[in-house]
C-alpha positions in Angstrom: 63.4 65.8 85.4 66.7 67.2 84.8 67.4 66.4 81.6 64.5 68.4 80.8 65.4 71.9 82.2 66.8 73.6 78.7 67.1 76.9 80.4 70.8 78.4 79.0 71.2 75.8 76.4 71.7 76.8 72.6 71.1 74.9 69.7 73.0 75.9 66.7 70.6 75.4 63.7 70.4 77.6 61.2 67.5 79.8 60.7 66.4 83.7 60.4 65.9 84.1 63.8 69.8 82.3 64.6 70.9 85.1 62.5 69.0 88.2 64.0 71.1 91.1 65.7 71.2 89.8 69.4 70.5 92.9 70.6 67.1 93.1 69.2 66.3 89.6 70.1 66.7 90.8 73.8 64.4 93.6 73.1 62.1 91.7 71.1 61.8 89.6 73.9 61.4 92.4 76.6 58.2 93.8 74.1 57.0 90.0 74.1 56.9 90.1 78.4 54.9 93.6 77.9 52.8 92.3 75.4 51.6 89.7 77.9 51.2 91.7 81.1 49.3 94.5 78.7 45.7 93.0 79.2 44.0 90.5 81.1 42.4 89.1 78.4 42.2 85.8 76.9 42.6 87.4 73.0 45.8 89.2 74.9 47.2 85.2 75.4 45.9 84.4 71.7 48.2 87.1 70.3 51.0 86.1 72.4 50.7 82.4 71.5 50.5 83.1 68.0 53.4 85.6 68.1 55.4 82.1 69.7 54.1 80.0 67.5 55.4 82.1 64.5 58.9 82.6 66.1 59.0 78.9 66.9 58.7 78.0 62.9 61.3 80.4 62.1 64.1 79.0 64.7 63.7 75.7 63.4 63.8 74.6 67.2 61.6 71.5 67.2 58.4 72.1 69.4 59.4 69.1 71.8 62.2 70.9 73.2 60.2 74.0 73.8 57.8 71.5 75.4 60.3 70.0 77.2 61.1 73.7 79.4 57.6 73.4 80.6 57.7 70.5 82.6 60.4 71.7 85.1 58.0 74.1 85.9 55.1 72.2 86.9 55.2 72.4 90.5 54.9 76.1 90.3 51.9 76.0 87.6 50.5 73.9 89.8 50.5 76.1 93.4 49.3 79.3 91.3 46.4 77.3 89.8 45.4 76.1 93.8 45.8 79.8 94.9 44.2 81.6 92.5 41.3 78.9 92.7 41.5 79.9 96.2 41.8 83.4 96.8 40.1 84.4 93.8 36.2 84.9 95.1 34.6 86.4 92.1 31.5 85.3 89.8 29.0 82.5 90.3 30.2 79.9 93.0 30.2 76.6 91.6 31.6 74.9 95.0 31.9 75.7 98.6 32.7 73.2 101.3 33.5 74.7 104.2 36.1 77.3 103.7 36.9 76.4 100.4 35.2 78.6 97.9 35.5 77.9 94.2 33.6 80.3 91.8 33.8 81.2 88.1 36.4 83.9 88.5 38.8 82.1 90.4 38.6 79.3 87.4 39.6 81.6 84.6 42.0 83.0 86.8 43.6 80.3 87.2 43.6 78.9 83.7 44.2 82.5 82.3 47.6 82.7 84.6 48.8 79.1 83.6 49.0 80.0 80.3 50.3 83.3 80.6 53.1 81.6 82.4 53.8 78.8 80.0 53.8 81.4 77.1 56.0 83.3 79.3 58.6 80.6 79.5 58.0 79.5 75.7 58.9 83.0 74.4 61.5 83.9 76.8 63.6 80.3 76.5 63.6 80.9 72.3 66.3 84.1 73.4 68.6 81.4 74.6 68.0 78.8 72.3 69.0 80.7 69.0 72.1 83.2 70.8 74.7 81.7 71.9 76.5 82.8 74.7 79.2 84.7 73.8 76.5 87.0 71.8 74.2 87.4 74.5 77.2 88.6 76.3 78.1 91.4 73.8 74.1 92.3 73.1 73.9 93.3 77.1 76.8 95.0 77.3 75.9 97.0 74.3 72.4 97.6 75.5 73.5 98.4 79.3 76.6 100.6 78.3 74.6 103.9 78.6 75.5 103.1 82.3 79.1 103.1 82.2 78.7 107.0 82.5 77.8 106.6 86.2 81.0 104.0 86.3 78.7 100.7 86.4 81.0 97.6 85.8 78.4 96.8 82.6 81.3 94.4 81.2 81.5 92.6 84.3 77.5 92.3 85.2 77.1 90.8 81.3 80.0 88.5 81.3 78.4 87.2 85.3 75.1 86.8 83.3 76.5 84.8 80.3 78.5 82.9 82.5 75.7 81.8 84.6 73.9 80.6 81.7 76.2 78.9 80.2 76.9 76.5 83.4 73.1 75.8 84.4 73.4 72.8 82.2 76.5 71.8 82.8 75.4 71.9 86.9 72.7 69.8 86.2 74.7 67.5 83.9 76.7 67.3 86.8 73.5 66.7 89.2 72.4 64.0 87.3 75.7 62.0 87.5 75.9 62.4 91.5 72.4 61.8 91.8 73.6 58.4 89.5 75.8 57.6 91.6 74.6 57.8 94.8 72.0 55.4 93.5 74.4 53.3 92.4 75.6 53.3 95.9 72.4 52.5 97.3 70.8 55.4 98.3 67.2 56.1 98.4 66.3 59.2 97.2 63.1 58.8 95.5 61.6 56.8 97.8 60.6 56.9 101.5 59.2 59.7 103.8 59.3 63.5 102.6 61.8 64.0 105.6 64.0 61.1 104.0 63.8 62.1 100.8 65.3 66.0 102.5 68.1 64.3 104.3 68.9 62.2 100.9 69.8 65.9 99.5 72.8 66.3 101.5 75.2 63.8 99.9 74.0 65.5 96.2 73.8 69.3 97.6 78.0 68.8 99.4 79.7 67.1 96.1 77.9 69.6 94.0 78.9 72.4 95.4 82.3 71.3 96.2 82.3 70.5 91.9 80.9 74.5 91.4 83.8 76.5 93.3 86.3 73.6 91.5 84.8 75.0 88.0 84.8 78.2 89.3 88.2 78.7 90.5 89.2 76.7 87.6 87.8 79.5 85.0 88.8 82.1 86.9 92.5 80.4 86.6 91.7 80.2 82.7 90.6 83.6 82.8 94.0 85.1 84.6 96.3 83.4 82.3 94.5 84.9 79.4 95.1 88.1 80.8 91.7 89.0 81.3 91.3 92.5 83.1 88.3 93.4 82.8 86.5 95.1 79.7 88.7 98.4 79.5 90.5 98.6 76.0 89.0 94.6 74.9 88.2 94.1 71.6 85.5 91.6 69.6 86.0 89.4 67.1 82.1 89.7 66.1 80.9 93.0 66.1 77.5 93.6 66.1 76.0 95.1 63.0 72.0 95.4 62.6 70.2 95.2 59.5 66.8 95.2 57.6 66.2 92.4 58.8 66.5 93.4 62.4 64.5 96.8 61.7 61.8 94.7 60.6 61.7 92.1 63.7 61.2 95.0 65.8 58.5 96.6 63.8 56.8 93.5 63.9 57.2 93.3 67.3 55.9 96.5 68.1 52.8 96.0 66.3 52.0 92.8 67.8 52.3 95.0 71.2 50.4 97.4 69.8 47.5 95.4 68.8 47.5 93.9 72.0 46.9 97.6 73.6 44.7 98.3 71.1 42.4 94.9 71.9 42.8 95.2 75.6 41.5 98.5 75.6 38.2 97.9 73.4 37.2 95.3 75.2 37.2 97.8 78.5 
């Protein structure tokens, strides 16, 4: 299960969408979330899902690594289905037993919310598969330094961000070998009672964090011999320069929101 959670990696393949501005792949992706919370419609979903599908080709990232970001996520697609099947009391009842109500509204719901998340997750997760770190550091500084007027550390907040990212694999890598060798050891953590299973956690959770603060205070060493203060007076050896091409992602952008508006509110 793991080795399945993507989230922060990047693949280096080369492809128009590898080569877009970062700074409009952020933006591109924040019209994407809007585009999917503008409606509550299934045709909403259907222009998101193309929108993916389109921006999926043009990475080059194969599909089963998208697919692979899903299945991490399972758990949680699962509760929100059971709720909204539920809570949701709307539309002919097909099922009631008891308390439990299950009607036609609560159904689409359900199915209507799973795949808004999974497109959620599919869209969002191609901004770190085609920017690479260092990048998506200098995109959200960029795009945040309007707040530097009210002294905001915007340097600071981006680099935090990028550096998070760039460790969740390398803490799960890390997971996965404990988790290997406590097996090895003859521990049983994917077997017995739930409460086992939580007390099994404690020998993974202690050698992992003790391995975070090492890496930690081991970057932040790097970091001080380099003579890193902070943003003031730093210089880039990419600077970020849009063109056409980048003009035209977010045109196409906009009118994929804009359809989806437009969509949403004729079929009020």
């Amino acid at each position: 299960m793991l080795k399945d959670i993507t989230l922060g990696q990047y693949f280096p393949v080369d492809s128009m969408i590898h080569r877009l501005d970062p700074r409009f792949k952020i933006i591109n992706t924040m019209l994407f979330i809007i585009m999917l919370f503008s409606g509550n419609y299934f045709l909403n979903l259907l222009i998101g899902a193309v929108f993916v599908f389109i921006v999926q080709m043009l990475s080059k990232i194969p599909f089963k690594i998208s697919i692979k970001s899903i299945k991490p996520i399972l758990p949680v697609l699962i509760v929100t289905a059971v709720l909204n099947l539920v809570f949701i009391d709307s539309g002919e009842t097909l099922l009631h037993w008891k308390f439990l109500k299950i009607t036609e509204g609560g159904i689409q719901t359900s199915i209507f919310m799973i795949c808004r998340i999974i497109l959620l997750i599919l869209g969002s997760s191609l901004l770190t598969y085609t920017t690479s770190p260092i990048l998506l550091t200098d995109a959200i500084e960029y795009l945040l330094s309007p707040l530097k007027k009210i002294n905001f550390p915007v340097h600071e907040m981006a680099m935090m961000m990028s550096i998070a990212l760039r460790f969740i694999p390398t803490l799960l890598e890390e997971t996965d070998k404990i988790i290997s060798a406590q097996k090895a050891r003859g521990a049983m953590i994917d077997t017995g009672k739930l409460t086992d299973r939580v007390k099994a956690m404690i020998p993974i959770l202690i050698p992992l964090f003790v391995s975070a603060f090492r890496r930690a205070e081991e970057l932040a060493t790097a970091m001080e011999c380099r003579c890193y203060h902070g943003g003031e007076g730093r210089t880039r050896l990419r600077q970020l320069k849009a063109n056409r091409k980048d003009y035209c992602s977010f045109i196409i952008c906009i009118l994929f929101l804009v359809i989806s508006v437009i969509l949403n509110s004729i079929i009020k």
